[in-house]
N, C-alpha and C positions, 0 to 999 in steps of 0.2 A: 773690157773687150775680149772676146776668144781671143786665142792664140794663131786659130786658122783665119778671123777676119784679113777681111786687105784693106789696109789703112784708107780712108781718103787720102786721095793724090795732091795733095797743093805745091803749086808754081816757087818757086824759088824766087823773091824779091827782096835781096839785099835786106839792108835795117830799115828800109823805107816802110812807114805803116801805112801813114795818111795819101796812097796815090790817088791818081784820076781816078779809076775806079772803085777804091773804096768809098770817095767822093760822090760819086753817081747813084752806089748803093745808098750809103747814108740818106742820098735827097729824098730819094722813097720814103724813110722813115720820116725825116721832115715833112713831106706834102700830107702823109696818112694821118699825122694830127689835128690836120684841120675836120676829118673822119671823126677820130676818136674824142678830142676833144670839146669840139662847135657842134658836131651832129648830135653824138648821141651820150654824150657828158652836161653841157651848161646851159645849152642854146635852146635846140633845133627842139631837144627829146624836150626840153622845160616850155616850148612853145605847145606842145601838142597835148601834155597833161594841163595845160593853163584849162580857167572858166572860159575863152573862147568857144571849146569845143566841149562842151555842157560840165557836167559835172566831175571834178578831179578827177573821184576816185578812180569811178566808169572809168574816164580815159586812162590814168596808170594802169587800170586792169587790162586795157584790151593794147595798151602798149605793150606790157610784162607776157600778156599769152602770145604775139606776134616775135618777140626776141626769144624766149623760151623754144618757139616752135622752128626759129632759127637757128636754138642752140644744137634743138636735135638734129636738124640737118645737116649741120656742119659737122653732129658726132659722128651721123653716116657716113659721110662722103669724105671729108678730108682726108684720112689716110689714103682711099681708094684713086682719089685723083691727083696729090701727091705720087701715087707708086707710075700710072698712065703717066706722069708728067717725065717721071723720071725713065721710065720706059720707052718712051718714044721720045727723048732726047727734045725735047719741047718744055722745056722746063721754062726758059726766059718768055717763050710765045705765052703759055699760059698766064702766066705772071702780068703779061702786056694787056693779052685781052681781058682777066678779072681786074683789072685796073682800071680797063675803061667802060666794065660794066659798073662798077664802083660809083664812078664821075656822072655815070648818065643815072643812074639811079638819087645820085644824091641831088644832082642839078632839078631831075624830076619832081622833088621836093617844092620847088617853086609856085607850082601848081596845087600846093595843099591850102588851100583860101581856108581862112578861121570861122568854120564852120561846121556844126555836127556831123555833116553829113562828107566832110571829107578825113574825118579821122581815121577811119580804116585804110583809107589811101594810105596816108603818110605813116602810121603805122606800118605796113606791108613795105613802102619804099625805105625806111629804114631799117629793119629786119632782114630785105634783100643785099641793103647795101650793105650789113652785116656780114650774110652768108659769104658775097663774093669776096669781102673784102678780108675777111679769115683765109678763104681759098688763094688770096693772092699771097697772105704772109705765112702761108704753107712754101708755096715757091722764092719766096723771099728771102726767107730764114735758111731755106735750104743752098742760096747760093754766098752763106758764108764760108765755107770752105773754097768759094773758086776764088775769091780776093782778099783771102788773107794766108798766110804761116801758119805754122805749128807754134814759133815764135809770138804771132802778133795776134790770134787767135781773138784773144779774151781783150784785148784794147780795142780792136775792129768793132767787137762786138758791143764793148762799153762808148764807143764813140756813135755808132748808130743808133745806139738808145740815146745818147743825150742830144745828139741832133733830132730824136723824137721831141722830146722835151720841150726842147729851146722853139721847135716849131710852132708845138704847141701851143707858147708863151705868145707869140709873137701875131699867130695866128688871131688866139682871142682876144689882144690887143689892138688888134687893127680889126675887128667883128665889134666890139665895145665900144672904140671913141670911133668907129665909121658908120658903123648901123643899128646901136643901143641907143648909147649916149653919144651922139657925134659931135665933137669938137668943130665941125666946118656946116654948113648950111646947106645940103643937097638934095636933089629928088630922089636919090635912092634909100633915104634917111627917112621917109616919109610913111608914118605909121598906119596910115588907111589902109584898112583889110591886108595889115602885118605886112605890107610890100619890104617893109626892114629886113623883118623876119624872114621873109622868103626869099629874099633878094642873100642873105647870106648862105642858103644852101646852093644858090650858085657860085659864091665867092669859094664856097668849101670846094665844089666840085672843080673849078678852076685851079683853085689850087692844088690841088690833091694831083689833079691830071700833068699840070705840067711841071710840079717838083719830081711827079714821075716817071719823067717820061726819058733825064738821063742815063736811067741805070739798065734800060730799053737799045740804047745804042751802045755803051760802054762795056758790058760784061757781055762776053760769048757765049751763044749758046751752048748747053753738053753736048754730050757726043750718044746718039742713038746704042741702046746697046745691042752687041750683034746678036745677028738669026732671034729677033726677038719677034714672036709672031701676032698677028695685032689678036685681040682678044674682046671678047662680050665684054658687059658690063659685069654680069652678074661672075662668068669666070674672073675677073679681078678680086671679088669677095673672096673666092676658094682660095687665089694667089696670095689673099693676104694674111687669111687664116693659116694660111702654110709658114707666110715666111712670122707671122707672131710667134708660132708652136715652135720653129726653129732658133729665134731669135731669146726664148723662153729657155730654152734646150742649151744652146751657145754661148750666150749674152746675157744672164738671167740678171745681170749687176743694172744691164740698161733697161729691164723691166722695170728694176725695183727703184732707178731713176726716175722712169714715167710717174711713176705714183706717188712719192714724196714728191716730184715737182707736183703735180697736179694738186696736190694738198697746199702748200706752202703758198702758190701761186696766188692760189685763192683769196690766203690771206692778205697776200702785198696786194690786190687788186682792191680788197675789201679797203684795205687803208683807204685810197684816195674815195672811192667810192662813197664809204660813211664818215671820211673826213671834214668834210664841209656838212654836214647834217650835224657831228656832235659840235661841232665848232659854232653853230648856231645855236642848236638846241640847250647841248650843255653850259657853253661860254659866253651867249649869248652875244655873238658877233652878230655885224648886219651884213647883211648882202655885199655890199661895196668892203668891207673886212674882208669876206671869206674869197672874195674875184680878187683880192690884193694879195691876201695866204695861200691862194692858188697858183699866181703866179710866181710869189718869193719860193714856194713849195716846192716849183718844177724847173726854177731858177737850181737849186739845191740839187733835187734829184739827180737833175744835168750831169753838175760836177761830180754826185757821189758816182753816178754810172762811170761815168771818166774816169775815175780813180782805182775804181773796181775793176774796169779793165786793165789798167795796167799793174793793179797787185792780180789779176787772174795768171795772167803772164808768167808772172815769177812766183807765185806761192799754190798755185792751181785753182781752178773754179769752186772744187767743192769745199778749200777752206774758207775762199770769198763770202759763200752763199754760209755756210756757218756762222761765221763772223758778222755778216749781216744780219742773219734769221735771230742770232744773238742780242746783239745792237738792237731793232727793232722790239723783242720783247723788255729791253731793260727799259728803248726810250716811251712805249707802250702802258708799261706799269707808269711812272712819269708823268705821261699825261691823263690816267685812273686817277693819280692822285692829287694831283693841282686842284690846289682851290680857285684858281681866277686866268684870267685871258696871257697873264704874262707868260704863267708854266704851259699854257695850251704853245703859245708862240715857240717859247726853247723848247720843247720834247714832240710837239707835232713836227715841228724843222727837223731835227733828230731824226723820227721817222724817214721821212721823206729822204734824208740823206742815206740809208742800209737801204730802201725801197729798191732803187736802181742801178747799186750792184749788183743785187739777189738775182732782178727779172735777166741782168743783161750776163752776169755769169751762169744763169739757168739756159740761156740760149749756148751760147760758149760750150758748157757741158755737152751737151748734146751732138753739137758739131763736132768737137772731139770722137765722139764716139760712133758719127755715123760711116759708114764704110762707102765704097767709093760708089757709086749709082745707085745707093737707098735712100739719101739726104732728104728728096722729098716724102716717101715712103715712113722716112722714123719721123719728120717733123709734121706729117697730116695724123701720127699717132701720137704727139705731143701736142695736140690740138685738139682731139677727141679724148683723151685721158684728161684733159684741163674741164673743157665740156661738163664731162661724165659727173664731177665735181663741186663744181659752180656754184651750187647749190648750198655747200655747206658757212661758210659765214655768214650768207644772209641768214640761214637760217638760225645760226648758233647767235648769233648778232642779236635779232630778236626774241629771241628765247632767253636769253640772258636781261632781258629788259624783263620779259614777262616774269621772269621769277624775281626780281630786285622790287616792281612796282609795288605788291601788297606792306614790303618792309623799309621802305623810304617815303620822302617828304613827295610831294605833288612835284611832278619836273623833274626828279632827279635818280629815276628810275635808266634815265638813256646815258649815263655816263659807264652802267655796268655793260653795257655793247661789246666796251672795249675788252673785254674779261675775253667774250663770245671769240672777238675775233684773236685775239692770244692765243684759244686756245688750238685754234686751227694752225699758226703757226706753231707751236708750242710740239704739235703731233707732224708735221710737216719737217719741223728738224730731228724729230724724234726718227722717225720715216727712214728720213737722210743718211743719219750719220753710221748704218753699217754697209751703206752705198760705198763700191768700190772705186776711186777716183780715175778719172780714164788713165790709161793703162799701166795702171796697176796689176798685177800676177792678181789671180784668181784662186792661187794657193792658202792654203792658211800661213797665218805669218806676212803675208805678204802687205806692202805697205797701204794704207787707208789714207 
């Protein structure tokens, strides 16, 4: 951090971590899993590429262009209405209302009857609920500095991700023996024209809405900043371009942040992502394995984010995220080279367990380093930087197949993925590690 920035301001709250309001926040992170998990992870997205709606592939393809075309939206705009949010002191409002575009977009979902002719619907309604819902955890992320310490920073931040987690779990546990495989005999169980199925993008939206709706009442709105005068749209872009080139000028430590996380991030995303694909493909798990290693997985992650948080506290975020990024490539090789389901079990765990200190000390970092009324401003550019990105372990992922196929047995070409996604991490710590840790002296010599 420069030497002229002005710190974030945080409240003085005793040794207390866990209050009301850290509470309120966390719930948010809890409801959003039913989002990230049931929509557009196991459920919702695997409903829409089904033969319902004609032929896979078609459908993965015109889901993959509808998210893609999401991605670049949100590489627009989030920084730009991040900086408007934090500007006009509307930070919490904003946050309220893409939250409840989020619910109705996803609830909207219900209306996607299985059929060809509605796959662009639901396509489009989750790509939107996408867009907003990035835009909310622009203003989300940003009000970690109003409910936590300097002190309790990195555990706030490690206890919201694992209340992500756990929501997760819990979420697709009650979507599975309520509306998959229901353990109880009900009309909303009832598989005619996927009523199950669609009947869970209401339960998502339900939920989403109202685990979010205490962090709504409980955290304060900011405070408008003075003589700020309202401005175009497109004047925001010149605003932003200004304060990057100065933040570049000033701060060049939290540039070269943005971009090792946006690399590294990638990878921890890729983990869970092509987790259950090599878990099948490779180890030949069935469906009901990899929905049971999805949930021991995010059982784990929970804890590891919890732990991480509070070594973030005392040893700082950027040895966490090292230490993890570390952990992860050893338990990564591990599971390269297991011959059978047992080594996928201990070293995919493994994984999972550096996953969610990495994500929730990368958030931590950041917070440290934003200064007082930019927080949404640096985190809609750690949104766009992540974006910008995205790209790279699908890609390396499969490219690392396509060059192992011609030299291996039939099938066992998709075990080298893993190689793919290493190496993104592998460049992502590499990235890191001449990142100055927040407030560290920007002198040479100074501590790293």
């Amino acid at each position: 951090m420069s030497p002229n920035a002005t710190p974030t301001a945080l409240p003085s709250r005793g040794t207390a971590t866990i209050s009301k309001q850290v509470l309120a926040w966390a719930s948010w992170d809890w409801g959003s899993a039913a989002i990230n998990a049931v929509m557009t992870t196991f459920v919702f997205t695997v409903y829409l590429t089904s033969s319902l709606f004609g032929d896979t592939d078609a459908n993965s393809a015109v889901l993959g262009n509808a998210l893609a075309i999401a991605g670049v939206v949100i590489a627009l705009l989030a920084p730009v209405t991040g900086q408007r949010s934090d500007a006009g002191g509307r930070r919490r409002f904003w946050l309220g209302v893409n939250t409840v575009l989020v619910a109705l977009a996803t609830a909207a979902c219900f209306f996607v009857l299985p059929d060809p002719r509605f796959l662009v619907l639901g396509a489009t309604l989750i790509a939107v609920a996408s867009i907003f819902s990035e835009f909310a955890t622009v203003n989300y992320n940003a009000m970690l500095p109003q409910i936590s310490t300097p002190a309790t920073i990195g555990k706030v931040s490690g206890f919201g991700w694992g209340m992500g987690y756990l929501g997760g779990i819990l979420a697709l546990a009650l979507v599975l023996f309520g509306f998959v495989q229901p353990i109880v005999d009900w009309p909303g169980a009832s598989t005619d024209g996927s009523l199950n199925l669609r009947l869970v993008a209401v339960f998502s939206a339900v939920w989403f809405f109202g685990f979010g709706l205490p962090v709504l009442f409980a955290v304060p709105e900011v405070k408008r900043r003075q003589k700020m005068a309202r401005v175009s749209f497109l004047e925001s872009y010149r605003q932003l371009g200004r304060s990057v080139k100065a933040l570049w000028r000033t701060e060049p430590h939290t540039v070269f942040f943005l971009i090792a996380a946006a690399v590294f991030r990638d990878g921890l995303a890729a983990v869970f992502t092509f987790g259950g694909v090599i878990a099948a493909g490779t180890f030949g798990f069935e469906l009901s394995q990899v929905i049971t290693f999805a949930i021991v997985g995010n059982v784990v992650a929970a804890a590891g984010a919890m732990i991480g948080g509070f070594l973030d506290d005392r040893v700082g975020p950027k040895a966490v995220i090292v230490g993890s990024l570390c952990g992860l490539l050893i338990a990564a090789t591990g599971v390269f080279l297991s011959p059978g389901a047992s080594g996928f079990w201990l070293f995919g765990l493994l994984l999972c367990l550096f996953v969610g200190p990495a994500q929730s000390s990368s958030r931590a970092f950041l917070a440290r380093l934003a200064t007082t009324g930019k927080e949404g401003e640096l985190f809609g550019l750690y949104a766009t930087t992540g974006r910008a990105v995205s790209f790279l372990a699908p890609a390396l992922f499969s490219l690392s197949i396509a060059l192992a196929s011609p030299h291996v047995a039939d099938g066992g070409a998709q075990r080298y993925g893993i190689l793919g996604i290493m190496l993104v991490l592998l460049v992502g710590l590499g990235l890191l590690l001449p990142v100055h840790k927040p407030g560290a002296p920007a002198a040479t010599g100074g501590t790293r």
